[in-house]
C-alpha positions, -999 to +999 in steps of 0.1 A: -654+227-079-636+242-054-668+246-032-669+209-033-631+200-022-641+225+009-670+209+017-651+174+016-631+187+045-599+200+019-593+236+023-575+244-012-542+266-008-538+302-015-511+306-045-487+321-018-486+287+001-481+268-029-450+294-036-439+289+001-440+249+004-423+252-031-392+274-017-394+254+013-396+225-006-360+232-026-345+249+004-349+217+021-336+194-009-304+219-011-297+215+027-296+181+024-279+180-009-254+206+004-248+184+034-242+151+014-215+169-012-198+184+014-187+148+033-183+129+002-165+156-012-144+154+024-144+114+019-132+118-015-102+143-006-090+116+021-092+090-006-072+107-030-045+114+000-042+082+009-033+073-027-007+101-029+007+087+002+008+054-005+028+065-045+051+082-019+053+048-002+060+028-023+086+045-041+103+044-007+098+004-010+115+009-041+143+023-032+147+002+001+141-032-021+176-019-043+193-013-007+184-046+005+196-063-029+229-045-022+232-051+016+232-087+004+251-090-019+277-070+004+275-093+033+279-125+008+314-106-005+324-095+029+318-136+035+333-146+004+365-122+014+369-142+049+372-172+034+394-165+003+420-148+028+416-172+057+404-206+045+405-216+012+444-213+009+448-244+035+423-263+017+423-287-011+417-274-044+384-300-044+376-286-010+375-252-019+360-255-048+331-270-037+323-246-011+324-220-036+298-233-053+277-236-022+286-203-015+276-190-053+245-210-049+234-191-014+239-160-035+214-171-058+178-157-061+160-178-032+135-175-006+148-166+029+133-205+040+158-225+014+188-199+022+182-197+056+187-242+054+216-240+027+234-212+050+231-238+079+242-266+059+275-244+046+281-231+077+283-269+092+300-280+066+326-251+070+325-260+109+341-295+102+368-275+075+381-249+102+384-277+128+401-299+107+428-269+094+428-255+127+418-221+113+403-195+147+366-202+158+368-165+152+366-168+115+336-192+118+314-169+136+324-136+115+314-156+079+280-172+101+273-135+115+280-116+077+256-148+065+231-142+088+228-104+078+226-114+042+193-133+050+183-111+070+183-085+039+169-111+017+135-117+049+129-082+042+130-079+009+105-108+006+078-091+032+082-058+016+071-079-019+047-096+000+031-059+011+033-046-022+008-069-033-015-057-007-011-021-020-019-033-052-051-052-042-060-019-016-052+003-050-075-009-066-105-009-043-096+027-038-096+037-073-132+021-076-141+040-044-129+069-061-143+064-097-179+063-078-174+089-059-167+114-084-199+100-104-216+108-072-204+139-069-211+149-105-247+139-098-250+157-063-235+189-080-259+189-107-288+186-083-276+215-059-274+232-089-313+226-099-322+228-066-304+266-064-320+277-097-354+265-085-351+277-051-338+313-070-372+312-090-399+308-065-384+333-041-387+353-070-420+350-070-427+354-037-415+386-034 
């Protein structure tokens, strides 16, 4: 038989070639193996970090979201205060009373686009109140300025809303990336692990 595989111009190999393409065989496989856990398991790492970084993120949002409620609020009181000391007692009770509720309706929950037209429409209306009592220009422009500062807070709060739903959406893409890499690198681990065991057994027999 083997006479014949010769003469059909196959030369059959010695058992210590078989053993050597066999170690070289699973060296090679581990190299390569090796090589491909090594950057996923660098890929992975990064992954992880940048969810660790983006927790530590968006805690920070958190807390700056309560600031920014507060801020608000604060500029709307500091308003408020101006024009309980300054205006409303030389107005008429109906006067007053409905810029107040102007006022509490600014305060409201709203998007930055409706307050920003109701603060413009107050703050025209209030125009034509101050000129009429002859209250300072002065008074005009601190309310419009501690206004402005209240929307201001409110423009924030909205785009840091607005980002947080992007960290949701890029949370979880990385948590899938995440959840298939670590079936990869289960799978990579055993194979370097087959691929050491095998490689440990035909040196063996090559020495």
């Amino acid at each position: 038989m083997t006479e014949n595989i010769e003469e059909a111009g196959f030369r059959v190999l010695t058992e210590e070639e078989l053993i050597a393409a066999a170690v070289e065989k699973h060296r090679r496989f581990l190299e390569e193996n090796i090589k491909e856990f090594a950057e996923l398991d660098s890929r992975l790492a990064q992954v992880e970090e940048d969810i660790k970084n983006v927790k530590i993120f968006r805690i920070r949002m958190e807390e700056r979201k309560e600031v920014l409620k507060e801020k608000r609020q604060q500029f709307y009181h500091q308003a408020e205060t101006f024009l309980e000391k300054e205006v409303f007692p030389k107005l008429d009770s109906i006067t007053a009373s409905k810029l107040q509720e102007e006022l509490k309706k600014l305060k409201g929950q709203i998007e930055p686009e409706e307050e920003q037209r109701r603060k413009d429409s107050f703050i025209e209306n209030l125009h034509e109140v101050v000129r009429a009592t002859g209250s300072g220009e002065n008074i005009l422009l601190q309310i419009d300025a501690r206004m402005e500062e209240a929307r201001n807070s409110n423009q924030e709060l909205k785009e840091i809303i607005q980002s947080e739903k992007q960290l949701v959406e890029d949370d979880d893409s990385k948590n899938e990336e995440i959840s298939k890499s670590r079936s990869q690198h289960k799978r990579l681990s055993t194979k370097i692990k087959n691929h050491e065991e095998a490689l440990n057994y035909w040196e063996k027999l090559k020495a």
